[in-house]
C-alpha positions in Angstrom: 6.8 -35.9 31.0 7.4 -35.1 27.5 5.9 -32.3 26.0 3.6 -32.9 22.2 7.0 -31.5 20.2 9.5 -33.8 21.6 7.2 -37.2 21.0 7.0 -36.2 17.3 10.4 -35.6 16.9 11.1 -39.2 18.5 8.5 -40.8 16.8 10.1 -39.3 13.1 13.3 -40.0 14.2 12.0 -43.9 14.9 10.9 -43.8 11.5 14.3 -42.2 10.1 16.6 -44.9 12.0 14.4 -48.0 12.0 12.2 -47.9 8.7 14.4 -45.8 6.3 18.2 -46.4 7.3 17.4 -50.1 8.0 15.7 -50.1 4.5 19.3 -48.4 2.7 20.4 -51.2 4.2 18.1 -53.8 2.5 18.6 -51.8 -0.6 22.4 -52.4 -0.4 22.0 -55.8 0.8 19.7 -57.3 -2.7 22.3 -55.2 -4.3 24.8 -57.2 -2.9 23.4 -60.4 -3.5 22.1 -59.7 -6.7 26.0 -59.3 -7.9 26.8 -62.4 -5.6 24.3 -64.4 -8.3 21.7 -64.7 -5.1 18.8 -64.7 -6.4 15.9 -65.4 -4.0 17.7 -63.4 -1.3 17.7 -60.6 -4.2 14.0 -60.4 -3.9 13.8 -61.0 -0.2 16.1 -58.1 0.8 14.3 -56.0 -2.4 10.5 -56.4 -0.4 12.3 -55.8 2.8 13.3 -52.3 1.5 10.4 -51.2 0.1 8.5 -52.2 2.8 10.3 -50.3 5.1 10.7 -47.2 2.9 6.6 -47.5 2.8 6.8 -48.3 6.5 8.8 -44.6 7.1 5.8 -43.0 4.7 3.1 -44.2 6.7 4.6 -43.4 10.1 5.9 -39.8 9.7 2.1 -39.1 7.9 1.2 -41.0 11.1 -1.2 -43.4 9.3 -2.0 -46.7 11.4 -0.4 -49.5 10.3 -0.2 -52.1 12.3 -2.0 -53.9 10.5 0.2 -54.2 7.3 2.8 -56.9 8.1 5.2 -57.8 4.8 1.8 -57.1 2.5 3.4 -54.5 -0.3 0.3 -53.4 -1.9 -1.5 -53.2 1.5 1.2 -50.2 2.5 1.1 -48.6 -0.8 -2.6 -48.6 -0.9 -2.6 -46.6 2.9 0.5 -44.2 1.3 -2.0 -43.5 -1.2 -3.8 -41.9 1.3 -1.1 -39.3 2.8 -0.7 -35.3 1.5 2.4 -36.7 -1.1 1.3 -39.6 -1.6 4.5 -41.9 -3.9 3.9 -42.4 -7.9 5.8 -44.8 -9.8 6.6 -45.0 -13.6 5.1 -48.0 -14.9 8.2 -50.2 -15.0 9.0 -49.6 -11.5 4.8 -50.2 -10.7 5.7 -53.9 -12.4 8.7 -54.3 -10.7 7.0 -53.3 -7.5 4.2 -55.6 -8.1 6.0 -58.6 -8.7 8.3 -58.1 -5.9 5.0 -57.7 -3.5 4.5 -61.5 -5.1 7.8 -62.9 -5.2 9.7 -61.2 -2.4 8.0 -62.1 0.6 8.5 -65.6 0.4 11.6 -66.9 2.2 11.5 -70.1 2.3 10.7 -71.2 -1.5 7.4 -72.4 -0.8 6.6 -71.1 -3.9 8.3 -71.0 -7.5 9.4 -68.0 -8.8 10.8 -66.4 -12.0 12.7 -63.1 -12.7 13.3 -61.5 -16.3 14.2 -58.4 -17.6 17.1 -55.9 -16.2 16.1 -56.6 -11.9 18.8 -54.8 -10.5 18.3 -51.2 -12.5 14.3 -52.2 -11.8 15.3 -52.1 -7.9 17.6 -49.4 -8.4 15.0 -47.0 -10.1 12.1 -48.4 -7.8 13.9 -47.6 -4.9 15.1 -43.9 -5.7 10.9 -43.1 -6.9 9.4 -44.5 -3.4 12.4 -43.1 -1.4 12.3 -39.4 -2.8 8.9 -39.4 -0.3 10.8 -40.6 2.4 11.1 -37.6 4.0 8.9 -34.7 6.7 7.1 -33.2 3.7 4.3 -32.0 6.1 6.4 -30.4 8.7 2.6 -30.8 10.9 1.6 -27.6 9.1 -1.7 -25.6 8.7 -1.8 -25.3 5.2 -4.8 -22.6 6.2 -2.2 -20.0 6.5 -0.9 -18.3 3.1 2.6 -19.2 3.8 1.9 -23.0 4.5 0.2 -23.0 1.8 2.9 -21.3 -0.6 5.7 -24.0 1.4 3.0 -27.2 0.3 2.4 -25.6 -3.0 6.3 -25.9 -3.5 6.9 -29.2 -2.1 4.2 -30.6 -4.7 5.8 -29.0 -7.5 9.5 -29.9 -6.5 8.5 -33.8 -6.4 6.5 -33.4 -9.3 9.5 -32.0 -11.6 11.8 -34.4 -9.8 13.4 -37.6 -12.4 15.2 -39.9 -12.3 17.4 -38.8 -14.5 18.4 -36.0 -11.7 18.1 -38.7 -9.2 21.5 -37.3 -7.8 20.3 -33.9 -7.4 17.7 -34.8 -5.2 18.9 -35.0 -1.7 17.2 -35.9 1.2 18.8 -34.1 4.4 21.0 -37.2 6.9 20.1 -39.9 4.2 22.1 -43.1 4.4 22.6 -42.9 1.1 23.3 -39.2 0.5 25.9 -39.9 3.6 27.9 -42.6 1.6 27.7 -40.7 -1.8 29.6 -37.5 -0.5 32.4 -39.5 1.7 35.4 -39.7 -0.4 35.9 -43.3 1.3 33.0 -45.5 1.9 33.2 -49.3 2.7 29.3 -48.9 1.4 30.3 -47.0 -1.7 30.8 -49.8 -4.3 27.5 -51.8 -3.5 26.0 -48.7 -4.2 27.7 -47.8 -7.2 27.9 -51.1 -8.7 26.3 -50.6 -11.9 24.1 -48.3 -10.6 22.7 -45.6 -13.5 20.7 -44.6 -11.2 22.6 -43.1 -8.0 26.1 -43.7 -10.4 27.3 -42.9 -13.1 26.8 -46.4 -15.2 24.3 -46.5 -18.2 21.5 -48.2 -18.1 20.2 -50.9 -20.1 19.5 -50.9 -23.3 16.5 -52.7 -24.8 18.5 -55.0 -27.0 20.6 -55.5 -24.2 21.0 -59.3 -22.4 17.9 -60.0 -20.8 18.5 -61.9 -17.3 16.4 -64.2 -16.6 16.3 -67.0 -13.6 13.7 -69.3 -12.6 13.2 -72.0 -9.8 11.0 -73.9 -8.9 9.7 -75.0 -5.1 10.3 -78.3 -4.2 6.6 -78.4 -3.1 5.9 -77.8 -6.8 8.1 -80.8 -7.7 6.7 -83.3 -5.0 3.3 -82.1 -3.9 3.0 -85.9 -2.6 5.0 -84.8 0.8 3.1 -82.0 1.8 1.2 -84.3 4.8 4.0 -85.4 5.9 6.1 -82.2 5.6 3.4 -79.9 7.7 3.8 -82.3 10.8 7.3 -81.8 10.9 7.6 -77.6 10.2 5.0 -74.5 10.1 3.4 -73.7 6.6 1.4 -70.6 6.8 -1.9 -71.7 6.1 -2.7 -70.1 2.9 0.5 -71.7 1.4 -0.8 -75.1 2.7 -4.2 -74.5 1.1 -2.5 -73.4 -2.3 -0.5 -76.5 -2.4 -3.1 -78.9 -0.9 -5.2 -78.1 -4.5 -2.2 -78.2 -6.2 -1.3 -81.8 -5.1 -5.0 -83.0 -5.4 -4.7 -81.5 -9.5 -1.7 -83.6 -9.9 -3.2 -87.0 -8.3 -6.4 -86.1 -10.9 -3.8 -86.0 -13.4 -3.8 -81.9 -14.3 -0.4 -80.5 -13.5 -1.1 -76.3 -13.7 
């Protein structure tokens, strides 16, 4: 049987491999599509990223969360609770928050809209939750004076990390720190792709162009089908209550 050391090291290399290379992956996936002019699977592949960067969080800090599902805010709210717990700047809190809206749904059920400068957003997001994905615990007794001196220098090195220096902070077998330093990467141009935060491109300017995209759902558009529609494929429920009020607005004549 396996001996207390070896299940931890399984259980954080779990987290490594499934929550925090898979979520690179994402990453580079809604970078992908965003440059491909894919915009709904932008935000899908954005809230599976940071879901699994939060996911990685919560497991190496071994915080239950089972319970969590796709739910954004849920997570950050338990990673709130761990020794280093992740802060954002208030841009990336926006961008986090509307992607914790917008990101999760997959099927348009739901309209959505997307302004501003998304894929820097995701970019900078992304590099202030992933700087925490990594053992900053180690499992120590911060009791002793020199786990306390190793803790006290952990806190300080992620509170003087930017994201200006987002380059000079490495986490050790990254995904991404792996293709930045090959010479030859087949994963190095989605990554660099206007990237000002792991590259070298600069980032937007406020007077800049603004993107902006917005669709609607067709169960916006023709709220009449939704009895119909639910007989013939799953709705989760809370979508069909949402819409259910919405198409009893529009037969009262109040379109929202």
């Amino acid at each position: 049987m396996a001996d207390r050391r070896q299940i931890t090291m399984q259980i954080n290399n779990f987290a490594e491999r499934c929550f925090r290379d898979t979520a690179d992956g994402d990453y580079l996936t809604a970078r992908l599509a965003f440059c491909s002019g894919l915009v709904a699977q932008f935000l899908w592949s954005s809230q599976q990223a940071l879901e699994k960067y939060l996911k990685y969080i919560l497991l190496v800090n071994r915080v239950p969360a089972a319970a969590v599902g796709h739910d954004l805010l849920k997570a950050l709210d338990l990673a709130k609770t761990v020794r280093f717990p992740p802060t954002f700047t208030s841009n990336s809190m926006d961008f986090f928050r509307h992607i914790a809206k917008c990101g999760v749904d997959r099927y348009l059920e739901f309209s959505f809209d997307i302004v501003g400068w998304p894929l820097h957003e995701l970019d900078q997001t992304v590099w202030e939750l992933r700087r925490y994905c990594q053992i900053l615990h180690g499992g120590m007794d911060v009791s002793t004076e020199r786990e306390h001196l190793h803790y006290l220098h952990l806190q300080s090195m992620l509170a003087a990390s930017d994201v200006a220096k987002a380059r000079d902070f490495r986490i050790c077998q990254g995904r991404l720190e792996k293709i930045l330093d090959a010479p030859t990467h087949r994963s190095k141009s989605a990554l660099l792709w206007k990237n000002a935060v792991y590259g070298d491109s600069p980032a937007p300017t406020a007077d800049g162009d603004l993107f902006l995209e917005m669709v609607n759902s067709p169960l916006y558009l023709y709220p009449e089908m939704l009895d119909e529609l639910v007989g013939l494929i799953k709705i989760n429920p809370r979508s069909r209550e949402a819409w259910q009020q919405h198409r009893d607005s529009v037969r009262r004549g109040f379109t929202p």
